[in-house]
C-alpha positions as CSV (number, residue, x, y, z in Angstrom):
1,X,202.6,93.2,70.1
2,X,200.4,90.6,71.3
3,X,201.4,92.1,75.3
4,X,200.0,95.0,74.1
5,X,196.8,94.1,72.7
6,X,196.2,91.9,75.7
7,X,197.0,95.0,77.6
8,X,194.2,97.1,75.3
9,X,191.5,93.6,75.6
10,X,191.9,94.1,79.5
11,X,191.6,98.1,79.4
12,X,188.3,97.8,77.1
13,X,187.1,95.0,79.8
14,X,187.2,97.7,82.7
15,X,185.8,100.7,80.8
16,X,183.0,98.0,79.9
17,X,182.3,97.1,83.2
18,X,182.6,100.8,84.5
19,X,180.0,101.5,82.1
20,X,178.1,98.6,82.9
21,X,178.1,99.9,87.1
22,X,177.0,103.2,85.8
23,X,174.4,102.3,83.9
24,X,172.8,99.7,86.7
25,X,173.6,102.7,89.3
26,X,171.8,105.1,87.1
27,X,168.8,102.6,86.3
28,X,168.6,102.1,90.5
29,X,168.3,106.3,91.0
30,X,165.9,106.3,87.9
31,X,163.7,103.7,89.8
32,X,164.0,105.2,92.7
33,X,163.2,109.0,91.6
34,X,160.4,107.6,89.7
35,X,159.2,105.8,92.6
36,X,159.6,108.8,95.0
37,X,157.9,110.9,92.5
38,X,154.6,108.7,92.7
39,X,154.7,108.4,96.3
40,X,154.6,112.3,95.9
41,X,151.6,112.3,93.7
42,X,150.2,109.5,95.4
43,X,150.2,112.0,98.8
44,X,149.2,115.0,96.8
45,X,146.3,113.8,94.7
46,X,143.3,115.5,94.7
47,X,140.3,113.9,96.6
48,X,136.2,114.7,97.3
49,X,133.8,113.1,99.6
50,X,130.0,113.0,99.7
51,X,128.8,114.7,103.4
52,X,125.3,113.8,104.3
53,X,123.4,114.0,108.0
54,X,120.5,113.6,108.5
55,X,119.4,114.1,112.1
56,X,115.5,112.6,113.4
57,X,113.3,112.0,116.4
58,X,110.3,110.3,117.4
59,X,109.0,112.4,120.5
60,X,106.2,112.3,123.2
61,X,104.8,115.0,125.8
62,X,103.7,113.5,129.3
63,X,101.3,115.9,131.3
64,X,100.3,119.2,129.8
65,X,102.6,118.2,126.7
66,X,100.6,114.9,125.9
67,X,99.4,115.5,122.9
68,X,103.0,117.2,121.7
69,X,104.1,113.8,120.0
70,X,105.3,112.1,116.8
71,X,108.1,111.7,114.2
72,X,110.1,114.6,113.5
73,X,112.9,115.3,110.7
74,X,114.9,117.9,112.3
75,X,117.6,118.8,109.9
76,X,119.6,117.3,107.0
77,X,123.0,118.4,105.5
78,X,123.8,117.5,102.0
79,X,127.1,118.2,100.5
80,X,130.7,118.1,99.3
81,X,134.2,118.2,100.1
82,X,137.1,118.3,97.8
83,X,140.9,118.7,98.7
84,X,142.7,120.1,96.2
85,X,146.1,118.8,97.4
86,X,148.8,121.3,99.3
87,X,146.3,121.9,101.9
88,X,144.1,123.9,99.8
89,X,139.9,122.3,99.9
90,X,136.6,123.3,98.9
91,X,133.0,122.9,100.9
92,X,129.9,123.3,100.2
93,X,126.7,122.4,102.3
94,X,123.2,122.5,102.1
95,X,121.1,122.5,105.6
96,X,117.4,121.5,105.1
97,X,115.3,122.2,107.9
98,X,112.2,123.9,109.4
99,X,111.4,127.5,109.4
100,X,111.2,129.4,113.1
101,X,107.9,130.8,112.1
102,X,105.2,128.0,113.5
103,X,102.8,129.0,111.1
104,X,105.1,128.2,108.5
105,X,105.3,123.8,108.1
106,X,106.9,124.0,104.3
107,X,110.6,122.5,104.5
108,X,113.6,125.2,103.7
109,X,116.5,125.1,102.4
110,X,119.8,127.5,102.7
111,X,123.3,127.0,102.2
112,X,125.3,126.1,104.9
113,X,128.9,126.4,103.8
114,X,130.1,127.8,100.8
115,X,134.4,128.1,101.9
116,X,137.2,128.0,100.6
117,X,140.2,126.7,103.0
118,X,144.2,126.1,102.9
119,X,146.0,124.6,105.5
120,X,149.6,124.8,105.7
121,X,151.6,124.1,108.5
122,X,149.9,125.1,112.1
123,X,148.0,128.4,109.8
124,X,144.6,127.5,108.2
125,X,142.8,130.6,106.6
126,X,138.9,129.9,105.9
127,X,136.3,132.3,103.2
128,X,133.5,132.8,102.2
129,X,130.4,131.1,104.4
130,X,131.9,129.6,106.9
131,X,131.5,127.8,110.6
132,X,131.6,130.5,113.0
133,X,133.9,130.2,116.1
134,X,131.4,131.2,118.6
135,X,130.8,128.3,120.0
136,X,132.1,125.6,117.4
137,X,134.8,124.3,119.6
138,X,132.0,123.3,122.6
139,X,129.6,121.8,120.4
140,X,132.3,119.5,119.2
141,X,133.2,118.6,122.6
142,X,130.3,118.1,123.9
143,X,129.8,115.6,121.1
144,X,125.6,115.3,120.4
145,X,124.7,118.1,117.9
146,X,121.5,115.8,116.4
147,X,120.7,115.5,120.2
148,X,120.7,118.8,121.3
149,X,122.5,122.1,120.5
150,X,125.1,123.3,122.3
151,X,124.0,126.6,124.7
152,X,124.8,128.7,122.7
153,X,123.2,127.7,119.8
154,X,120.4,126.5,121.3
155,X,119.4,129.8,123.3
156,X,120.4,131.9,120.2
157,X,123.8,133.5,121.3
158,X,124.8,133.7,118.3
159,X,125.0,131.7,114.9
160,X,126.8,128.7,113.4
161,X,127.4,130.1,109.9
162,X,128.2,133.2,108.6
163,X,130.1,134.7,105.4
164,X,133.5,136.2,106.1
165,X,137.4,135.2,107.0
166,X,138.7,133.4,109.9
167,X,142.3,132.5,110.5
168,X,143.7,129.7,113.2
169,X,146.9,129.4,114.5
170,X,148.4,127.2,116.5
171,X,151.5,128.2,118.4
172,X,152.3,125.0,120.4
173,X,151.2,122.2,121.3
174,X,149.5,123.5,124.7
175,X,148.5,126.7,123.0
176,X,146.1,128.3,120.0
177,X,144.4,131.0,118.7
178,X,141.7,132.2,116.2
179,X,140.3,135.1,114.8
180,X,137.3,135.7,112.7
181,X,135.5,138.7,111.0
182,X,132.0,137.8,109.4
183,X,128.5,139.9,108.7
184,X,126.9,139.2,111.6
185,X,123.7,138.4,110.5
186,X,124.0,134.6,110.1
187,X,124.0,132.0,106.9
188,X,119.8,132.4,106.7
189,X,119.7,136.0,105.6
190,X,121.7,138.4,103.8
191,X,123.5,141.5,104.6
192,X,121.1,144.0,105.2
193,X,123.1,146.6,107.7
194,X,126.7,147.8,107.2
195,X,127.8,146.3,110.6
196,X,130.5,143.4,110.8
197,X,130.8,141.1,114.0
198,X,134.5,140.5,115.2
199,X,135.2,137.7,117.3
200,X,138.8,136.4,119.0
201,X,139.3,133.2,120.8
202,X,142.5,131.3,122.5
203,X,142.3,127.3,123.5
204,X,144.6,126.0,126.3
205,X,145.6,122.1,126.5
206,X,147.6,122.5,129.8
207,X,148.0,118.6,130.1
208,X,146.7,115.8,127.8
209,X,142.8,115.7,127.9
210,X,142.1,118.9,129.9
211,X,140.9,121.8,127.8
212,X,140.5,125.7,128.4
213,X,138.5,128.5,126.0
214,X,138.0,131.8,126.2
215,X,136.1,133.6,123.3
216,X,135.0,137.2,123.0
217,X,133.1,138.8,120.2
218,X,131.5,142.5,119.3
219,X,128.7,142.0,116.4
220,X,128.0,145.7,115.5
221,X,124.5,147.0,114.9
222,X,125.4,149.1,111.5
223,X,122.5,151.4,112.6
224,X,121.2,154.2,114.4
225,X,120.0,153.7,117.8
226,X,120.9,150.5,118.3
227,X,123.4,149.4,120.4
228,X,126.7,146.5,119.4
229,X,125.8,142.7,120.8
230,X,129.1,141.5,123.0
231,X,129.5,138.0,123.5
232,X,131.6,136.6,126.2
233,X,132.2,132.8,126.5
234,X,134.3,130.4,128.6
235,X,134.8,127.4,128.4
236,X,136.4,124.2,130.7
237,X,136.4,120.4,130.1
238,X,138.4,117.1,130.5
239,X,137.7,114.2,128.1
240,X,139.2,111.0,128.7
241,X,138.7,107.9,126.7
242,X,136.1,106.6,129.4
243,X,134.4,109.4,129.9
244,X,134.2,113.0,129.3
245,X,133.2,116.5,131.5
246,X,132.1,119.8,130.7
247,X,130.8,123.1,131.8
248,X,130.5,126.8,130.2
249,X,129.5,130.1,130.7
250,X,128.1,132.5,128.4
251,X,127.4,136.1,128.8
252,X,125.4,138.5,126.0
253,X,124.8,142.1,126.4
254,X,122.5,143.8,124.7
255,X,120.9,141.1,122.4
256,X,118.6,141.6,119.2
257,X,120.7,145.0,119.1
258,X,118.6,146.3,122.3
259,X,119.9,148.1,125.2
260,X,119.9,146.5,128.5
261,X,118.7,142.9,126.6
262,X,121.5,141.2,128.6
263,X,121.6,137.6,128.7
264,X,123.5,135.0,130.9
265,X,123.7,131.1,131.4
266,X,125.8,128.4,132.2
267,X,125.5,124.4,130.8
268,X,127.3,121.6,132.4
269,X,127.5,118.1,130.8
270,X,129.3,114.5,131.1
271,X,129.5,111.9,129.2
272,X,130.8,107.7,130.3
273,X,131.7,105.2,127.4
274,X,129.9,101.9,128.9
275,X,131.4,99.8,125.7
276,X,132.6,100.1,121.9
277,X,129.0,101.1,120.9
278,X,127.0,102.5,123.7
279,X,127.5,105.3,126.2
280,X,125.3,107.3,128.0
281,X,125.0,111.4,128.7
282,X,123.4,114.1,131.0
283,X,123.3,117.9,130.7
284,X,122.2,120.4,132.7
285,X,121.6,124.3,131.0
286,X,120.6,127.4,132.9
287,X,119.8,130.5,131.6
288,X,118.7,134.3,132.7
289,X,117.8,137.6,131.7
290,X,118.7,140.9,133.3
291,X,115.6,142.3,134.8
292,X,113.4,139.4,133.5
293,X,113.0,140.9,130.4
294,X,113.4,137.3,128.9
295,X,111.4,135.7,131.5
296,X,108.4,134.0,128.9
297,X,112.0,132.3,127.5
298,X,114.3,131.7,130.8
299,X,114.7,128.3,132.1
300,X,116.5,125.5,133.5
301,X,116.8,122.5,131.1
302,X,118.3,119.0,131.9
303,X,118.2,115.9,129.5
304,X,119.6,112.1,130.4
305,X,119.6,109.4,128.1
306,X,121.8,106.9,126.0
307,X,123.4,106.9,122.2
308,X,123.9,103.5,120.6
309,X,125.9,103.3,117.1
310,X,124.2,100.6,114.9
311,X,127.3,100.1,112.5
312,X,129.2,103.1,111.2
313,X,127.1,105.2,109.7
314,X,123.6,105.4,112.3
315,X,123.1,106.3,115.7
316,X,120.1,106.1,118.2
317,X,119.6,107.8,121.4
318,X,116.9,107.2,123.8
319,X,116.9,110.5,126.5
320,X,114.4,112.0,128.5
321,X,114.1,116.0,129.0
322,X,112.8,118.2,131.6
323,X,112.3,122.0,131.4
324,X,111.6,124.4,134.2
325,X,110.4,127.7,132.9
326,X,110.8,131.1,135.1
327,X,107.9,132.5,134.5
328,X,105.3,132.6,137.1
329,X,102.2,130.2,136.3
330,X,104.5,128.1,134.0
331,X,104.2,124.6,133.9
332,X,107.1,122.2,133.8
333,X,107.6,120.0,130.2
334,X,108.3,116.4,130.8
335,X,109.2,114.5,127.3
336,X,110.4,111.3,126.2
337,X,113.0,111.4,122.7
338,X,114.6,108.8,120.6
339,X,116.9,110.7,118.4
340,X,118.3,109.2,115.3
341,X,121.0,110.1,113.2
342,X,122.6,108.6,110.1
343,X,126.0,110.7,108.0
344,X,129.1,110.2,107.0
């Protein structure tokens, strides 16, 4: 009897001890799920960040322009992003700037970006006001918005806002494409004509660094008697970490919905990283009109100058600009800029 109830005393000990294994086993896996399942939450957790720019100058004419001088607040962006985890955000902008009437000095406001956007994968889908893709992808690369526009932008090829859908893919590494579909008339004014403007663009990485775009686009006119605006841009850089190269052309027919209003121009640009906060820039812009019917507005503009970043949030860039008008009787403009810009 007493064999046996060691025997049962030793059974009891095991099935104890199992249990005991079990239970520290299932504690680890607990800890570990739990654990995992923060991490989770951690990466998914929503998220929203303030998005201000201001962009200013202090400028002065030389010549004919000498009295054109003084401080300037070009533009300033006021806003908020908020990521909704899952690669689905929200954005909305305001841009404060001047009116293009010169007769008009009262400050105006519009809004910017109003979009909704979900990322998943190499797809993003964008809606509702949203950054055209006209000429988004040179502006970035050539890197000084609060400088000067890109050519596009700056000779009024098209505009950098507009309400509608776009869609990105990216197929490889070496390879993308985007489409878009928006009114056509802009973020400043609201639809007014039935038209739509359609726009399709590819980017090419070939090797690391180098760069390739090609972008048409067809904004209709939605009216009678005027003719459809086609856009044709390309585009070709190399940016390296010392230093960075440009160059684009751009081709408009029949702009402001007017037949035979063609328009053409090329811009070429660089860019050499002298240290961690200072690097300097030149750019050289060209632009036509077939026929001369542009010719009070064709030129040749170059600018050279310098950007220094005073911490992380403010830049300053001293430049100097020439323009060469077309026109016959024109004057040259010769000015001297410090451009100042402060975002995050």
């Amino acid at each position: 009897m007493k064999c046996i109830a060691d025997i049962f005393a030793v059974s009891n000990f095991r099935r104890q001890k199992t249990m005991k294994t079990k239970l520290i086993l299932a504690g680890v896996l607990a800890c570990i799920g739990i654990g995992t399942q923060a991490q989770d939450t951690k990466t998914e957790e929503p998220k929203g960040k303030a998005i201000v720019q201001v962009f200013g100058n202090f400028h002065t004419g030389f010549g004919t322009d000498n009295d054109d001088r003084g401080f300037e607040l070009e533009r300033s962006y006021l806003g908020y992003e908020y990521n909704f985890g899952k690669g689905l955000s929200v954005k909305g902008v305001m841009d404060i700037g001047k009116s293009s009437n010169i007769n008009d000095y009262q400050r105006i406001a519009y809004i910017k970006n109003a979009l909704v956007q979900w990322k998943s994968g190499n797809l993003t889908l964008s809606g509702g006001l949203i950054s055209t893709t006209q000429f988004n992808f040179q502006e970035k690369f050539w890197g000084y918005r609060y400088i000067m526009k890109s050519f596009q932008d700056e000779y009024k090829f098209g505009s950098s806002a507009d309400l509608g859908l776009s869609v990105a893919y990216r197929f490889a590494d070496w390879v993308s494409a985007d489409a878009i579909i928006v009114n056509g008339e802009g973020y400043k004014k609201i639809q007014k004509v039935d038209g739509l403007n359609y726009g399709l663009g590819v980017t090419l990485t070939p090797v690391k660094g180098f760069q390739v775009r090609v972008y048409g686009g067809l904004n209709e006119s939605g009216e009678e008697g005027k003719k459809d605006i086609a856009n044709l841009a390309a585009f070709i850089g190399y940016k390296h970490k010392r230093f960075a190269l440009g160059a684009e052309y751009n081709q408009m027919w029949n702009a402001s919905y007017k037949d035979g209003a063609d328009q053409n121009g090329y811009s070429v640009f660089a860019s050499v990283k002298l240290s961690r906060i200072a690097d300097i820039y030149a750019r050289f812009d060209d632009l036509y009109s077939k026929n001369d019917w542009n010719i009070a507005k064709d030129e040749q503009a170059a600018i050279l100058g310098a950007q220094f970043k005073l911490g992380k949030y403010v830049k300053i860039a001293p430049n100097f600009r020439l323009t060469v008008p077309k026109a016959d009787g024109a004057k040259n403009g010769y000015y001297a800029y410090v451009n100042c810009y402060f975002g995050f």
